[in-house]
C-alpha positions as CSV (number, residue, x, y, z in Angstrom):
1,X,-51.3,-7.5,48.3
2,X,-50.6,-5.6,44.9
3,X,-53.0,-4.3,42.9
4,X,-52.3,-5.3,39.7
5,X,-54.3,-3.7,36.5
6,X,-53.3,-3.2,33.0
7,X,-52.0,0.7,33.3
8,X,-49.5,-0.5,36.2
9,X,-48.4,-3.7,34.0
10,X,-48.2,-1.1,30.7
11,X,-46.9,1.6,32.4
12,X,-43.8,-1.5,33.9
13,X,-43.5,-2.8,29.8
14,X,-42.7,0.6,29.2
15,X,-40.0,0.8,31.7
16,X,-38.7,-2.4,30.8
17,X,-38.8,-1.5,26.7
18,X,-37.1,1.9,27.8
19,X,-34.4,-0.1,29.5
20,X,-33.7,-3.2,27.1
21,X,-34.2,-1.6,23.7
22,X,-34.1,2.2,24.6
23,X,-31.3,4.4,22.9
24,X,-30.4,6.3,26.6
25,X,-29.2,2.8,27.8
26,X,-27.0,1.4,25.0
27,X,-24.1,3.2,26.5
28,X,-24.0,1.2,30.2
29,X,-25.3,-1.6,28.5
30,X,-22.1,-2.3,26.3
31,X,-19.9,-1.0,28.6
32,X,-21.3,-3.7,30.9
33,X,-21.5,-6.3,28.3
34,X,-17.8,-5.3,27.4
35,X,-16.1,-7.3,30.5
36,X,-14.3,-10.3,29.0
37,X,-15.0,-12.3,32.0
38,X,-18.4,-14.3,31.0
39,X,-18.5,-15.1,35.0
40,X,-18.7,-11.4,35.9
41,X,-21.6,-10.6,37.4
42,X,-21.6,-6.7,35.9
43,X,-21.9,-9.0,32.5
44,X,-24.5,-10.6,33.3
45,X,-26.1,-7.6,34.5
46,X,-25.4,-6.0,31.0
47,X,-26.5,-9.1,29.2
48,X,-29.9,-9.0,31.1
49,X,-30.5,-5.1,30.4
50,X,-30.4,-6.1,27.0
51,X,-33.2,-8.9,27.5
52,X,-36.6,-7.8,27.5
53,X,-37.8,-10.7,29.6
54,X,-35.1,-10.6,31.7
55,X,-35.1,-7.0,32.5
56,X,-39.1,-7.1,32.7
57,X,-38.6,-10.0,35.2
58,X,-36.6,-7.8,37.3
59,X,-38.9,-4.5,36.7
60,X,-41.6,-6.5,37.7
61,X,-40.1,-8.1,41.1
62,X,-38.6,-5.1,42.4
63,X,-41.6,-3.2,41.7
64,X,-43.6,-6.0,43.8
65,X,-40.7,-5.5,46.5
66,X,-41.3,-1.4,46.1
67,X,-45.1,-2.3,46.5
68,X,-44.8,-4.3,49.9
69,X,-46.3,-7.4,48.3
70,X,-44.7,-10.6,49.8
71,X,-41.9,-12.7,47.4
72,X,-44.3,-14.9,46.4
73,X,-46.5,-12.1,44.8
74,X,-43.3,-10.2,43.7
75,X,-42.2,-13.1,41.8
76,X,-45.4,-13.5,39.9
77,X,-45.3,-9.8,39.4
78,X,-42.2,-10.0,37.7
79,X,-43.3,-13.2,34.9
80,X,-46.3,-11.1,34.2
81,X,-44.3,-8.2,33.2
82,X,-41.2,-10.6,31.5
83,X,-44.1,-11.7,29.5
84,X,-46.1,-9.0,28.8
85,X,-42.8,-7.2,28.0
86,X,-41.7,-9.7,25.5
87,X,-45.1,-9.8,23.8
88,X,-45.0,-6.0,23.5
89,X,-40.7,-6.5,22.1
90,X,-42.1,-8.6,19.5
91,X,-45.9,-6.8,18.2
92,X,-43.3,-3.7,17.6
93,X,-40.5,-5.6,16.1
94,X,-43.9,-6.8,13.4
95,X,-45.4,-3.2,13.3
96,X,-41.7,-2.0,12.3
97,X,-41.6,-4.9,10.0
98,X,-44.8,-4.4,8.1
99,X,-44.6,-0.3,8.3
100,X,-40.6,-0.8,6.7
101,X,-42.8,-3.2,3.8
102,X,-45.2,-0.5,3.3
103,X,-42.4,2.2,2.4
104,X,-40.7,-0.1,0.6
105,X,-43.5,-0.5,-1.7
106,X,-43.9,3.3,-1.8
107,X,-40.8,3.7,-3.0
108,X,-40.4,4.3,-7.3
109,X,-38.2,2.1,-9.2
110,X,-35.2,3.2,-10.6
111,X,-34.7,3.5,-14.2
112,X,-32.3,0.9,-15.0
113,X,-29.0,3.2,-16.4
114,X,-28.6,2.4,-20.3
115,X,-26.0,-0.2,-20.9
116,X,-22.3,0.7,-22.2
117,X,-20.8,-1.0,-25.1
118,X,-17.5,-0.3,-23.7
119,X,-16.1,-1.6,-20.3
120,X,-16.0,0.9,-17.4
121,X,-12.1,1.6,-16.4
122,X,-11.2,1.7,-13.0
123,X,-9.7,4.8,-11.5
124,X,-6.0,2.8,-11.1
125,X,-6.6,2.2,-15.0
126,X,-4.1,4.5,-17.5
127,X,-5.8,5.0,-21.2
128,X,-4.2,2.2,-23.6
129,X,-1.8,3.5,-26.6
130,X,-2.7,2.8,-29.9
131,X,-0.3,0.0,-29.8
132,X,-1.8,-1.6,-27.6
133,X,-5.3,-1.3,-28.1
134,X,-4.7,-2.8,-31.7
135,X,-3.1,-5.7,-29.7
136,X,-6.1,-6.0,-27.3
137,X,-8.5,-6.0,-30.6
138,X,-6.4,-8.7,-32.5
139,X,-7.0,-10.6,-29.3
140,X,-10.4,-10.5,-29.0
141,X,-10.8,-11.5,-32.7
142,X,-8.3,-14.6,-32.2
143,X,-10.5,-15.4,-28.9
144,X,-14.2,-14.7,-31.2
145,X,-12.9,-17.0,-33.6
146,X,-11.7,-19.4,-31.4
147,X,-7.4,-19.8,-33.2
148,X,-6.4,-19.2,-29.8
């Protein structure tokens, strides 16, 4: 039977957090995900590395195979760890949460930039003549006075 205690079933979350969130495994898992084929096994096997119960499930069973324990035991073996995995996915997806608040809060407010009375141009934007300025201006008047 396997001897199940809480530094085996942190030291198999760890395995199975290395392996669904983990940085060293984003390659083969989107190169497995890529396959257009939703009925390709190597899919679904990409789709599961990206699943911390489901690759905690599998950490779990295979390391009750590794262990000699019989199915029955390697299957409950692997729920623990799904479990236990997806508890520990989500505490650190609240830690990040609440430590990204904190800095947040840390962080000084800008000074707001003073406000121009003329419009900003945009790059594409040539300077107006005088001409036409003076025709922009009699515009605005018409439109301020409301003739137009």
């Amino acid at each position: 039977m396997i001897e199940l205690n809480i530094t085996t079933i942190t030291g198999l979350v760890g395995v199975t957090l290395v392996i669904a969130t983990g940085k060293i495994f984003d390659g083969p898992r989107g190169w497995l995900k890529g396959f257009a084929n939703a009925w390709n096994p190597l899919r679904w096997l990409g789709e599961g590395m990206g699943c911390t119960m489901c690759a905690g499930w599998w950490v779990g069973f295979w390391w009750g195979v590794y262990s000699g324990s019989d199915p029955l035991a390697s299957v409950v073996v692997g729920g623990v760890v799904s479990v236990a995995s997806y508890l520990a996915d989500e505490l650190l997806a609240i830690v990040a949460a609440v430590s990204l608040r904190l800095v947040i809060r840390r962080v000084p407010v800008a000074q707001a930039a003073p406000m121009t009375l003329r419009p900003q141009m945009a790059p594409e934007d040539r300077p107006l003549s005088e001409e036409e300025a003076h025709i922009v201006a009699d515009d605005e008047e018409r439109h301020a006075d409301g003739t137009v």
